[in-house]
N, C-alpha and C positions, 0 to 999 in steps of 0.2 A: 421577582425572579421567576421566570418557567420553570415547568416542571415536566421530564417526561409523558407524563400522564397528559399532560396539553399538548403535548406535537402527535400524541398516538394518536389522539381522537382524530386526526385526521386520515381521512381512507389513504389519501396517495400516500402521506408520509409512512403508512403503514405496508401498503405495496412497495415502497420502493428499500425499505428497508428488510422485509420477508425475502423479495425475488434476492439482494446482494448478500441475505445470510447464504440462503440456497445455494448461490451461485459459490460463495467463498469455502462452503462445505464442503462442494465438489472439485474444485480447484485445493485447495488442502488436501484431501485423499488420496486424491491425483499426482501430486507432487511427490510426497511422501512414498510412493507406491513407485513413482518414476525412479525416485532416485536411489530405491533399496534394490529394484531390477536393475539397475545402470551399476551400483555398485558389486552386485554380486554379479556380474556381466563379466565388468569389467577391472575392478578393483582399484580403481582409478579415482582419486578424492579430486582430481581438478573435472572429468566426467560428470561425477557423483552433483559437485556445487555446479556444474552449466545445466543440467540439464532441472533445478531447483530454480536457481537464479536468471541463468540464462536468458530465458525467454523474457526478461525484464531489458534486455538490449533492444526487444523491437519496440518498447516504446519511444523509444530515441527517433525513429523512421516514421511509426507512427503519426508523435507532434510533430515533425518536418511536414507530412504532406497528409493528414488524416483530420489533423485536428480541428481544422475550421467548422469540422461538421459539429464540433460539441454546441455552437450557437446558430447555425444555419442550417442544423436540419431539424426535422418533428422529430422531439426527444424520444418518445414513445415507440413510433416504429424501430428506429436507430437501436434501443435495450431490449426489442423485442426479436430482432433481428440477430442481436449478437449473443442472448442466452440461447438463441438455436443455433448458435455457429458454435458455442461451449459445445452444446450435447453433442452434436455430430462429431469432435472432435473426439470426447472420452469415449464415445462408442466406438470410434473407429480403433482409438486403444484397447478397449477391451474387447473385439471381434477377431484381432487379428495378432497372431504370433509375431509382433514387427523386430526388425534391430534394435540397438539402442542407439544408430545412426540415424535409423529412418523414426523412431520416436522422438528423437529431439529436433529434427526437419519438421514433423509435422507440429511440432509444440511450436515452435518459431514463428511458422505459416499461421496458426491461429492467434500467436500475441498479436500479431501485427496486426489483424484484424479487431481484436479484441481492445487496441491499444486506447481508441480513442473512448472508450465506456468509461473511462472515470473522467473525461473533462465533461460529457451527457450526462451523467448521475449527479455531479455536484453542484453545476448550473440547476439545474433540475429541483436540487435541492433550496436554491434560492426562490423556489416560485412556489414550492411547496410549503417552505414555514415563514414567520414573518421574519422583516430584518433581525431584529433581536434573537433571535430562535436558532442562526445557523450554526453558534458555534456547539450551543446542546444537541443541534438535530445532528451534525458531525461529529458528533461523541456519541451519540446512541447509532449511530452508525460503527464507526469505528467499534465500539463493546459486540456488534452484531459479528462484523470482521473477528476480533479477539475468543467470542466463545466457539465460535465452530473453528476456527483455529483450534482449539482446545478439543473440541467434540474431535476432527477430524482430523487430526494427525494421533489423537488418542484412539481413535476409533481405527483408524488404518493400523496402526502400529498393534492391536488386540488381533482384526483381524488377520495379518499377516499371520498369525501364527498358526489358524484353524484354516483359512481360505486361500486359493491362487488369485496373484496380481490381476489375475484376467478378472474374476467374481468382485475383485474391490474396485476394477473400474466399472463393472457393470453398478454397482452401485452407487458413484459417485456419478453415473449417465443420470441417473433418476433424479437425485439431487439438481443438478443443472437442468432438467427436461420439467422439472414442477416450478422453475421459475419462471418459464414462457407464461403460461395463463395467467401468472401473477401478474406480471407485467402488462398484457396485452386486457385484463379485464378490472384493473384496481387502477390505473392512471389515465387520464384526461390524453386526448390528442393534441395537443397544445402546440402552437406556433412556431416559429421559430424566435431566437430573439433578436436575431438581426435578418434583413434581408440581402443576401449573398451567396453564388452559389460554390459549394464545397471544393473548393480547387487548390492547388499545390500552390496558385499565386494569393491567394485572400489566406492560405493559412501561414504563409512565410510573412505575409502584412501586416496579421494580427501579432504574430511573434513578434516582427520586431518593433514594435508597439511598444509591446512587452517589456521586453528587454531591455528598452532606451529608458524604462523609467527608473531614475537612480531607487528609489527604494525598492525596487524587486527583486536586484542581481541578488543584495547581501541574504533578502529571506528567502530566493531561491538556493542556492550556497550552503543556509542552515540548515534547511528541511534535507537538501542531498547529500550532505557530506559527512556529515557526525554520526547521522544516521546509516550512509552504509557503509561506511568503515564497520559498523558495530553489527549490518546485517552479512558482510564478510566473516564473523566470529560464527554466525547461526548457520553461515554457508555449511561451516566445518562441522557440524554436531553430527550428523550421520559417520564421517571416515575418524571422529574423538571416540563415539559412545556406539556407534554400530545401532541395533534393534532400541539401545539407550536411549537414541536421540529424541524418537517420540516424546519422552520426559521433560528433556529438556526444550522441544519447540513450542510442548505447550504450559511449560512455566514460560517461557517467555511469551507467550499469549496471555496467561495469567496475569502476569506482570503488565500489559497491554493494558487490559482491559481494566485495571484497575486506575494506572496512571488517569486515562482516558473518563474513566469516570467521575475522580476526584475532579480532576480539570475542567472538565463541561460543565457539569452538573453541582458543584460546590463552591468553586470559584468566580468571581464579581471581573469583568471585563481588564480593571487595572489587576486584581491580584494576580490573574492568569500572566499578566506580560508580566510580570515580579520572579514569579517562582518560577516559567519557563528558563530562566535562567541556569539558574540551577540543576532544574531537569536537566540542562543537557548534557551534563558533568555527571550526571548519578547515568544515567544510559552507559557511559563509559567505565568508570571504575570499579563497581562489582566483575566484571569480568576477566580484571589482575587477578583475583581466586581462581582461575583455574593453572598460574604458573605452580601453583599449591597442589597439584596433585590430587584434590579435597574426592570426597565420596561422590559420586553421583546426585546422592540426592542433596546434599549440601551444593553442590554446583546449580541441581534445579534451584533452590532458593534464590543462589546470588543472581540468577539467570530474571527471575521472577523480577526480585528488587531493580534488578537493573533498565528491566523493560518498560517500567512505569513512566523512566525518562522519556518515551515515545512522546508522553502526555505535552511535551515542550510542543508539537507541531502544532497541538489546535490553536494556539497562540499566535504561531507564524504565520498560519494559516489564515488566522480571523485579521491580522493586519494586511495581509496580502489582496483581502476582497477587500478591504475597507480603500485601499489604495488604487482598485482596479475599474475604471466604468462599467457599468451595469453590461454594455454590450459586449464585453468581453472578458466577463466573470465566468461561463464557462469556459471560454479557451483559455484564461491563466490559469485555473485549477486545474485541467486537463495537463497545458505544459507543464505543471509543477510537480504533477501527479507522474507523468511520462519521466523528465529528467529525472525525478526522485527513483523510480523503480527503472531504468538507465543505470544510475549512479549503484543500485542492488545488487544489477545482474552484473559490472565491473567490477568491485569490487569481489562477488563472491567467485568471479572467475581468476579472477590473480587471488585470492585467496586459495583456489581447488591448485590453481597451479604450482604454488609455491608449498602447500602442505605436502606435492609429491615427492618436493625436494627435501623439505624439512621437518620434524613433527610436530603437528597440528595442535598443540598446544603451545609453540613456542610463535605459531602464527594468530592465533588468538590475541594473545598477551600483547602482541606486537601493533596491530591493528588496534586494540582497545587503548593504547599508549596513542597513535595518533590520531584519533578520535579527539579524546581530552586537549590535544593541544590544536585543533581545526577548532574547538570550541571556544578555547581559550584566544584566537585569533579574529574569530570574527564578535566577540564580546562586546568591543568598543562599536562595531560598524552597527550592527542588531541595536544597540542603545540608542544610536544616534534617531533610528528609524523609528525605535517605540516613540522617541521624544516630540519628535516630526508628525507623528501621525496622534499622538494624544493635543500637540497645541491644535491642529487643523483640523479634525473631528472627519477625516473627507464625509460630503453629505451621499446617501445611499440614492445616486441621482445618475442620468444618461451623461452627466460631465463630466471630463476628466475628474479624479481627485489631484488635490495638487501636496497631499500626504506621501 
């Protein structure tokens, strides 16, 4: 079995995992900072969750007409390009006294841009470790994500107390401005891996490629739905816990990064699809504790315990390339990556909406209820697909897999 200590030794895998902490630190601060200025603006918990979540709508527009580029352009320019389109973005938040109209316009304007860098990262990631290696090098990734999660909404929520929103985006500019050189002097120029060029018709081609293949609807489905039902609960933490919230977003990064590591790094390719099962029912049930009223820091706990369940994706994940031809391994993870954080920014908007109407604890409770039973529904279909892809092994080849 690998070990982290074998995928670092690689320079790219090392750059491409630095510049996506960088980038995630600054994007976390940013967030958090957006949505404590949007809330004390406005007062508004459906504001509060669009302008957190929100900007997870334009990846929806993105995989429609962006996505082709995750396999048809040089990865490297594309990640180098787009962590300077981050900076110019927070700096412009932080330089200018804007609305909270005109900061969630320009937040939207850069997801959409930004949409297509996770189907370029994780293609990317395929060339960087061997076959064997993606679903660890995807867990130390992911852990990368969950600790400045943790640094960076704890770290915004400190500073907010001593510093103006404007000094904590100046900081979160830096964060995203030190990932340019990463990117641009730790990764290979590297080809593209298909020849085509990036157009609204070859990315609608490769979708529905995609799409038509019966095992991807259901583990697209999985990775979207259970999941943001349950990122609709985390929409609510800033208008439940106010200044609290920081506590509770980064036990649920806690909780992330732990699931994430148990799963990658400890578990054997069949026991991951065994226990993902499961996970996805522990993501949902700790979060019935909050019709309980409980303390805060008790909420962090169930918050923590419950976000471990995330850990079910790499499973879904690692069947979904085993199922995908090589030429279109970055555009499925791209679209899967898009729909899934789509499916974020929906829910945590009819979540903000619905908490105006009623209290956000009884919208919690409510969302975490059907979560559980979306997981309980696609149970049989998810089985069917482990069963399907463990007889057929699909081989790691430019062939269809027929898994």
């Amino acid at each position: 079995m690998s070990t982290y200590r074998e995928i670092f030794r690689r320079t790219e895998f090392r750059s491409l995992w630095l510049s996506s902490a960088l980038g995630n630190a600054s994007s976390t601060m940013t967030s958090l900072t957006l949505a404590i200025v949007v809330n004390d603006q406005t007062g508004s918990a459906l504001l509060t969750a669009f302008v957190m979540f929100g900007p997870s709508l334009a990846q929806v527009v993105g995989a429609s007409t962006l996505m082709s580029a995750a396999d048809t352009a040089r990865p490297r320019r594309i990640l180098v390009l787009l962590a300077a389109l981050s900076t110019a973005a927070v700096a412009v938040q932080a330089a200018f006294d804007l609305s909270s109209a005109a900061r969630v316009i320009l937040t939207l304007a850069v997801a959409y841009g930004l949409s297509i860098g996770a189907g370029v990262r994780w293609g990317l990631l395929n060339e960087v470790v061997a076959p064997d290696q993606f679903v660890l090098g995807r867990s130390a990734m992911n852990l990368s994500v969950g600790a400045m999660q943790i640094a960076g909404f704890g770290a915004a929520g400190l500073l907010l107390q001593v510093l103006s929103p404007n000094q904590v985006f100046w900081l979160a500019t830096a964060f995203a401005a030190l990932a340019v050189p990463v990117l641009r002097f730790g990764l290979q120029d590297r080809a593209p891996r298909r020849v085509a060029r990036t157009t609204l018709r070859e990315t609608w081609r490769g979708n529905r490629a995609l799409l038509q293949r019966p095992n991807t609807r259901p583990l697209l489905l999985a990775l979207c739905i259970p999941n943001g039902l349950i990122v609709g609960c985390e929409a609510l933490f800033v208008p439940y816990a106010g200044a609290g919230a920081g506590l509770l977003l980064a036990a649920g990064a806690a909780g992330m990064m732990t699931g994430d590591l148990v799963v990658g790094r400890f578990l054997t390719r069949t026991s991951r699809r065994k226990v993902s099962a499961y996970l996805r029912f522990l993501l949902a049930v700790p979060f019935l504790g909050f019709a309980a009223n409980l303390p805060l820091g008790a909420l962090a706990a169930l918050v923590a315990v419950a976000c471990t369940g995330y850990g079910a994706s790499l499973a879904q994940q690692e069947l979904l390339t085993d199922a995908t031809p090589v030429e279109l391994r970055g555009q499925v993870l791209g679209l899967e990556s898009a729909l899934r954080m789509t499916t974020f920014g929906i829910t945590a908007v009819i979540a903000g909406a619905t908490a105006d109407l009623v209290d956000p604890t009884a919208v919690i409770t409510g969302l975490a209820v059907l979560s559980l039973l979306a997981s309980a529904v696609l149970t049989r279909p998810l089985a069917k697909v482990a069963r399907q892809s463990a007889g057929a092994q699909a081989p790691l080849s430019p062939a269809p897999a027929t898994a």
